[in-house]
N, C-alpha and C positions, 0 to 999 in steps of 0.2 A: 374270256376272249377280250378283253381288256385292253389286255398290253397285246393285240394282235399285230401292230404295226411295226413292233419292237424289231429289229435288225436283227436280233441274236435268231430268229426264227428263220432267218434268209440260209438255203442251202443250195446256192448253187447245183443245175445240173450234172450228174457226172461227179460230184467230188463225195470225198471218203468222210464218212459220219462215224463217230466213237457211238457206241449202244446200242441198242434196238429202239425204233419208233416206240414213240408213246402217245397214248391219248389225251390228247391236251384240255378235249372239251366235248361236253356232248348237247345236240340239240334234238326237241323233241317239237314237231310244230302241228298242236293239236286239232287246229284248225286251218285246210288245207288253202293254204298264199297268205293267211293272218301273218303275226308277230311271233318269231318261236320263242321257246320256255328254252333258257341252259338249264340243265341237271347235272348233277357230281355223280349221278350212279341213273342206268334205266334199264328195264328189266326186259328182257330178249325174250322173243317171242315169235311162233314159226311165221307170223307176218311180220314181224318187224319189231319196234322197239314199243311196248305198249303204250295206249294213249297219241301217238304219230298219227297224222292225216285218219284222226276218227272222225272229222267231222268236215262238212263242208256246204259252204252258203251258193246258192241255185237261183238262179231265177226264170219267171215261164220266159217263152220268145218264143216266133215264129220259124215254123223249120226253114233250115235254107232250102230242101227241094221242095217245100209244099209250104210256101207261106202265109197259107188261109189256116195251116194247123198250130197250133202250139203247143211247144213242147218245152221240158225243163233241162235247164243245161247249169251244169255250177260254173260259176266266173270266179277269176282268179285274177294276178294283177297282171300280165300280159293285157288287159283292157282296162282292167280295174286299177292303177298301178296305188291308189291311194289306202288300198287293202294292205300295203306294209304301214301304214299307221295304223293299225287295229291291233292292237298290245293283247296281248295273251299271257294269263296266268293258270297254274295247274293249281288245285284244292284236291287233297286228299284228307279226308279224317285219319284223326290216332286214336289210338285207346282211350284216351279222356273224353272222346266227341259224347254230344249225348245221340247215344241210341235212336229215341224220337225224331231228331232232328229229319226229314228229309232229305236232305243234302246227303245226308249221314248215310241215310236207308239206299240214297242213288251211288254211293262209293265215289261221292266225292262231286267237283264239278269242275267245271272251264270260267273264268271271267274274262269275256275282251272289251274291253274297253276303247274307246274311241272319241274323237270331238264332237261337241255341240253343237249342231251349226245354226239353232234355232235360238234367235235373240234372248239371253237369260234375263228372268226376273230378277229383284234384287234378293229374294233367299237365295238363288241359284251364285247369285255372283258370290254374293258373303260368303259363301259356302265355300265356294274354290279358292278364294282369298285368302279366308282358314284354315284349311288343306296346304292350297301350296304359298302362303306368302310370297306372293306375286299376285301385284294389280294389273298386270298383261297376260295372266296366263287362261287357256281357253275353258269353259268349262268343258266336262268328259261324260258320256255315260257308259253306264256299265249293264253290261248284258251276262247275266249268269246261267247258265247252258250245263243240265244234269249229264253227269257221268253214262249215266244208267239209268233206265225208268223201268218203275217195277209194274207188275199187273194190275195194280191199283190205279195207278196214275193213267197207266195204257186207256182203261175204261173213260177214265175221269175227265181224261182230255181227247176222248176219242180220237188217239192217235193211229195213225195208218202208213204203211211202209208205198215210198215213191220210186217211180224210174225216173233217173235222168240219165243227160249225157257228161259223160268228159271226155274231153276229145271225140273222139271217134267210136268210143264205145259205149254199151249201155251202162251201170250201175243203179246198183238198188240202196236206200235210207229209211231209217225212219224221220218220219215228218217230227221236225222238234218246232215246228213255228205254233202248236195249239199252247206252249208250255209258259206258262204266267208270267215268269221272268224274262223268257222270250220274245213272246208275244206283245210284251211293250215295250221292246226296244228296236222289231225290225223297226216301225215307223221312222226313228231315228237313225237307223243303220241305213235306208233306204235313200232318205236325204242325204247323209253323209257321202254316200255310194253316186248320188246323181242319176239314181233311175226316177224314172216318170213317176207320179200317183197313183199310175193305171197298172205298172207292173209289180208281177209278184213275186216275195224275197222270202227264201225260209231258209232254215238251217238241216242240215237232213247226216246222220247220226251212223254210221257205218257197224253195222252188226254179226257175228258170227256169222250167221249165214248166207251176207253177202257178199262175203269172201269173193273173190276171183283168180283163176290160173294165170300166170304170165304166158303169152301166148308170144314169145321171141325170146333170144337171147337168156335160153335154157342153161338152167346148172346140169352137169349130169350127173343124173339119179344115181349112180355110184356114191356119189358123196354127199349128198343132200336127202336123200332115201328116197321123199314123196316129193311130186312137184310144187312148185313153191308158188305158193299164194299170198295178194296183199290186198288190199283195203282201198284207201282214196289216195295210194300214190300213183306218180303215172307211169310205173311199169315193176320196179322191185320194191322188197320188202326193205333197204337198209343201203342207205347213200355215204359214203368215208370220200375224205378229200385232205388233203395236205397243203399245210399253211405253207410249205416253202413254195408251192406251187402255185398259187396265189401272190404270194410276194414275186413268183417270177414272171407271172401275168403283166401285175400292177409296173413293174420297172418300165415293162411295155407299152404302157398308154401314154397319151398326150400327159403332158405335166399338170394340164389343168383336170384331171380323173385322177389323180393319183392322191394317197395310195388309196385302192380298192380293198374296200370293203369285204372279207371274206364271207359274213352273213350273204352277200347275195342270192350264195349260190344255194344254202339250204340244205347243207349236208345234216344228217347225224350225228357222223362220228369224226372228229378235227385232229388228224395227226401233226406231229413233228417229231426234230432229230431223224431225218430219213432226205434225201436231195429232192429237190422239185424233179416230177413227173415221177418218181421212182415207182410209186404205186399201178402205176398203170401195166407196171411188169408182173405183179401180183396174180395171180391164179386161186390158190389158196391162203388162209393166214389162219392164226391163232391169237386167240386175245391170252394174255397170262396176267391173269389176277393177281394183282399187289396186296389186294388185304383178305383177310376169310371173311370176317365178319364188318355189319358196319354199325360204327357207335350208335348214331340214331334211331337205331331201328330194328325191329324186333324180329324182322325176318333175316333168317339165315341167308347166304349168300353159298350157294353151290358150288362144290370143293371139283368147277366142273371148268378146264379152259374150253370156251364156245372157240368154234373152227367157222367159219365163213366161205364161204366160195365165192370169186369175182368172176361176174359173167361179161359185165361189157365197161367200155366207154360209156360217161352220163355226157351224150349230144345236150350243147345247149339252146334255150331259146330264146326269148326277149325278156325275160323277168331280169338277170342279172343287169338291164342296162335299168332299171330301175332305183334310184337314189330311198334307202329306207330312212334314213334321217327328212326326205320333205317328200317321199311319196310321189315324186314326178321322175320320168322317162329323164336317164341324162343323156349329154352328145356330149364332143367338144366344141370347141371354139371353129366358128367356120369361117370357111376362106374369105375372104373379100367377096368374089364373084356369088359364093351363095349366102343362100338366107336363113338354111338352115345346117347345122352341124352333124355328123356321121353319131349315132348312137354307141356308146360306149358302156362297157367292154366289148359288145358283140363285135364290132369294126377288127379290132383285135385281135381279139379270139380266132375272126374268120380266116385273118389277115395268115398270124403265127400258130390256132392252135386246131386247124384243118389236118390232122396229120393222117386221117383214114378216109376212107372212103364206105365206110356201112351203111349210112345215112345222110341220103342224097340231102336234107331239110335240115341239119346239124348247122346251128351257127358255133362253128368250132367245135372241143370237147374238154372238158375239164370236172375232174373227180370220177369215181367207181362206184357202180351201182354191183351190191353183195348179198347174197342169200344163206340166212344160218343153215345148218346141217344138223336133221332130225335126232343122230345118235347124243348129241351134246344135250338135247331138250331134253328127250328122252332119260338123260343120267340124272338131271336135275330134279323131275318130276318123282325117280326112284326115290331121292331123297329126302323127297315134300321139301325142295328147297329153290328158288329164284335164280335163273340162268340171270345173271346180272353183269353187264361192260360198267368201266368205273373210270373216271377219272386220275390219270396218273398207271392206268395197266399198261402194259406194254403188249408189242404186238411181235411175232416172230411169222416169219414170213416159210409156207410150208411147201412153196409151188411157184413155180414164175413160166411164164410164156406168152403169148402173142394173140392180142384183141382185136375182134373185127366185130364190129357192132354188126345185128343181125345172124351172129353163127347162131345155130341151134341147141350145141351140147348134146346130148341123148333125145330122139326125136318122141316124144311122148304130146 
């Protein structure tokens, strides 16, 4: 996503594209409002793309009806906005890893990384000096967060599965703040974050079986077979969004927003070659896999095109008025008479991309929220082989019709 601001990506509404949409790019963001990971290939799964919003940082508070209680709620940058500076990296071991290793035995791990806000020593400076050649640059820590914890470690670190909230509803974790890597860097994450001394930060690890059902804006089980479940996103398993659509946003803003940034928005899966908004007509699709196999890697890639279903509009909220290059709320430029300026994209968005009415609390709507379809999994698994979207597949479009956020689909 590099070259996202490149012109050649601009498709005008309504005009005629030579090919089928391709996938341009894919994002996975391990840890739910962190920093996302691009990936060249990621591996489909009935929740979503694996490794996606497995993880996410919480902290206690008092409930808004009852505020002698406390309760755990995960933040995100909607408060936090300084949480797009929290860089994220994915760690999987290969075949050469050693066995012994840990990390190895947890299937890998997560590193995010962040600033120091705590005056460095002089090793500490050296250190960064050496690194990045630069005498201005801040130092970082690093927080390394297991894939997976086996039964041993469970014991070791007397680990224990938490409720909290997101949003509106309950979810369950497991507690990853007992974890040695962990456990020495909330202190620093905490400062970083600008919570008090007194409150408490963990990291909480989304598992099998705290799956949850989508409880709106249903696939129908005709094409999806079982109801469709996800993890710590906040409503589907798998978010697609188009760069021309975004280019047709950003034309839209004050001059001083421009152009926007399409990370904002936090999709998955980044198309083009297809006109701005066209996806929103989407119903069904098909990915069609450009390669069988992939050089790097030892697993096979299933001889299987995955089918997706689009169930709604993604309403948006206040994250995308978030700058990830400095981690502050942006606006424009304000009037003479005021003091403060209109938050951007949201202003926008509300202004040009209001086009439904499903969601009374929607600031605008921009990108599709998609659910895989079990029989594609299913053909994969026949094969002991990886339902895998890639980088450069193309997408053939199997269904088009009319979105109203909130329809149900099949009332289950």
């Amino acid at each position: 996503m590099t070259d996202q601001y490149d012109r050649k990506y601009e498709s005008p509404e309504g005009t005629a594209v030579d090919g089928l949409p391709r996938v341009k790019a894919i994002y996975i963001h391990p840890v739910k409002s962190c920093g996302p990971v691009e990936v060249d290939r990621a591996l489909l799964t009935k929740s979503g793309f694996m490794y996606d919003r497995s993880f996410a940082l919480a902290t206690e508070s008092p409930q808004a009806e009852d505020p002698a209680t406390l309760e755990w709620r995960f933040i995100s940058q909607r408060t936090k906005p300084n949480m797009a500076l929290i860089a994220s990296e994915l760690w999987l071991p290969t075949k050469d890893s050693n066995p012994d290793d840990p990390l190895v035995q947890s299937g890998g791990c997560v590193v995010l990384t962040f600033p120091d806000l705590d005056t460095p020593d002089w090793r500490t400076r050296f250190e960064t000096i050496f690194h990045t050649w630069s005498l201005s640059a801040t130092p970082k820590v690093s927080c390394v967060v297991p894939l997976q914890i086996t039964a041993t470690q469970m014991d070791r670190f007397n680990m224990k599965m938490k409720t909290f909230r997101i949003h509106s509803r309950d979810a369950k974790g497991l507690d990853m703040g007992e974890v040695p890597s962990v456990a020495s860097a909330l202190p620093k994450l905490k400062k970083f974050l600008r919570l008090s001394n007194q409150s408490s930060l963990t990291i909480l690890r989304c598992t099998p079986d705290t799956l949850v059902h989508t409880d709106k804006n249903l696939a129908p089980l005709q094409y999806i077979g079982t109801p469709a479940v996800h993890g710590y996103t906040d409503q589907q398993p798998i978010n697609i969004n188009n760069l021309s659509s975004v280019h047709a946003v950003s034309a839209l803003l004050p001059q001083e927003n421009q152009p926007l940034n399409a990370l904002r928005f936090r999709a998955n899966i980044w198309i083009t070659n297809t006109p701005a908004y066209e996806e929103e007509t989407w119903k069904r699709y098909r990915i069609l896999p450009k390669h069988a196999r992939f050089d790097s890697s030892e697993k096979l890639r299933a001889s299987v095109a995955p089918v997706l279903s689009v169930v709604c509009r993604t309403s948006r909220c206040t994250m995308p008025n978030v700058n990830t290059d400095t981690g502050k709320f942006e606006t424009d430029i304000p009037l003479p008479e005021k003091k403060k300026g209109k938050p951007q994209p949201s202003t926008t968005l509300v202004q040009h991309r209001t086009i439904e009415t499903g969601n009374k609390a929607a600031l605008g709507y921009l990108g599709m929220h998609c659910v895989p379809e079990d029989r594609n999994l299913m053909e994969a698994e026949e094969q002991n082989m990886g339902l895998y979207v890639q980088v450069g597949d193309e997408i053939e479009v199997l269904e088009r019709g009319v979105h109203l956020y909130g329809s149900t689909g099949n009332d289950y």
